[in-house]
Backbone bond lengths (Angstrom), bond angles and torsions (degrees), N, CA, C in turn:
res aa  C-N    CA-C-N  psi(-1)  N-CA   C-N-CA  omega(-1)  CA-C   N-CA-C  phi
1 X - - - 1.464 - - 1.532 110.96 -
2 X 1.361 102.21 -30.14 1.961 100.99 178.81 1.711 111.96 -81.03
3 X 0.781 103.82 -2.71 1.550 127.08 168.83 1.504 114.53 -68.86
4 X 1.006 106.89 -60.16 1.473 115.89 -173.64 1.789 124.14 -64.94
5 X 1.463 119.72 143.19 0.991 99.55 -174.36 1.310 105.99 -90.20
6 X 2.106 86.39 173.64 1.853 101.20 -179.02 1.237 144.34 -29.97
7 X 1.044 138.92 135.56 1.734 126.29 -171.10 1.158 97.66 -107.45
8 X 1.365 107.30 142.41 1.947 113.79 167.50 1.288 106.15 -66.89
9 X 1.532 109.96 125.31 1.572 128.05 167.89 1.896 91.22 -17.63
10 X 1.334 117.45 149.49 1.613 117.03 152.76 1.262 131.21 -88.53
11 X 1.704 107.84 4.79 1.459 110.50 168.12 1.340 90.42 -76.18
12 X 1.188 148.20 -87.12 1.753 128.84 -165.29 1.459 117.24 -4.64
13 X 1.127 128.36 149.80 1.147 141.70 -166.38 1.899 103.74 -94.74
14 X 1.242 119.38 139.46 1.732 100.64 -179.51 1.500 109.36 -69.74
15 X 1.255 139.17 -13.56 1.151 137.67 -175.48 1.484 110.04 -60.09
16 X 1.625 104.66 -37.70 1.604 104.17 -156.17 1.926 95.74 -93.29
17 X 1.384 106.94 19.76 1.669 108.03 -168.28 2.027 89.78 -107.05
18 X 1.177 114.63 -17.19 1.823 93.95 145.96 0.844 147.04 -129.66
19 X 1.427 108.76 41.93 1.561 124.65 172.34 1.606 106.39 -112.27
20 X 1.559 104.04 149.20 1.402 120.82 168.76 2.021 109.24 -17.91
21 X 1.220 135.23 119.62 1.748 144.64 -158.68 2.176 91.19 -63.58
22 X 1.439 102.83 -67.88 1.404 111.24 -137.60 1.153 126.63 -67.27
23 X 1.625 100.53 -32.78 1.683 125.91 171.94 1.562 116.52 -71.75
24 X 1.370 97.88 -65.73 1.618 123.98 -176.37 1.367 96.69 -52.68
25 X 1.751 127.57 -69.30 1.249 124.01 152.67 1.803 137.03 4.01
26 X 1.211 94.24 -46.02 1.817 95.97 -175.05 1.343 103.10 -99.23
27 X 1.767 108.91 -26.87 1.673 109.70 178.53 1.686 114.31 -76.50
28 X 1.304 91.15 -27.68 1.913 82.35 167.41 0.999 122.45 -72.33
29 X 1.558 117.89 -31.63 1.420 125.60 -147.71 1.844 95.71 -83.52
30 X 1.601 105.48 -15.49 1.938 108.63 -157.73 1.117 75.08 -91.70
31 X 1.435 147.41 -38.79 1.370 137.71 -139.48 1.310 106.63 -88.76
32 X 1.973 119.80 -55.33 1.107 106.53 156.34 1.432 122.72 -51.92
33 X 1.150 140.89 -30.47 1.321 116.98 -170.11 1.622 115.80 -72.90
34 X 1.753 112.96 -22.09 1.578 120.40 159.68 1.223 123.29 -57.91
35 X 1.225 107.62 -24.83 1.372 109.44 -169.47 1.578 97.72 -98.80
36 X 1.649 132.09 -40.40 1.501 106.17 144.19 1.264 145.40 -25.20
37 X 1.239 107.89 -48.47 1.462 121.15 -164.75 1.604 95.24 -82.25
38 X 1.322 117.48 -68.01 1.563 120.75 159.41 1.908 105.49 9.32
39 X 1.688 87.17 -84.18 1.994 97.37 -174.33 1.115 115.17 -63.07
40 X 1.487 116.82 -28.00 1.729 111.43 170.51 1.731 123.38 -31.55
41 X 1.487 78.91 -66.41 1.393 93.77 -179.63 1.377 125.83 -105.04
């Protein structure tokens, strides 16, 4: 198992696990956090 490589956190969504990491990456990451903030309040 220490062998193996890294796993994407499982908060990521599977959608964003086959698209390009770095871009798509910051656009999911803003979106969930709108959509946090969204239910906050």
């Amino acid at each position: 198992m220490r062998g193996s490589p890294p796993v994407l956190p499982p908060l990521l969504p599977t959608a964003t696990r086959s698209t390009p990491p770095n871009r798509d990456d910051e656009e999911s990451l803003s979106f969930m956090l709108t959509l946090i903030n969204k239910i906050k309040t």
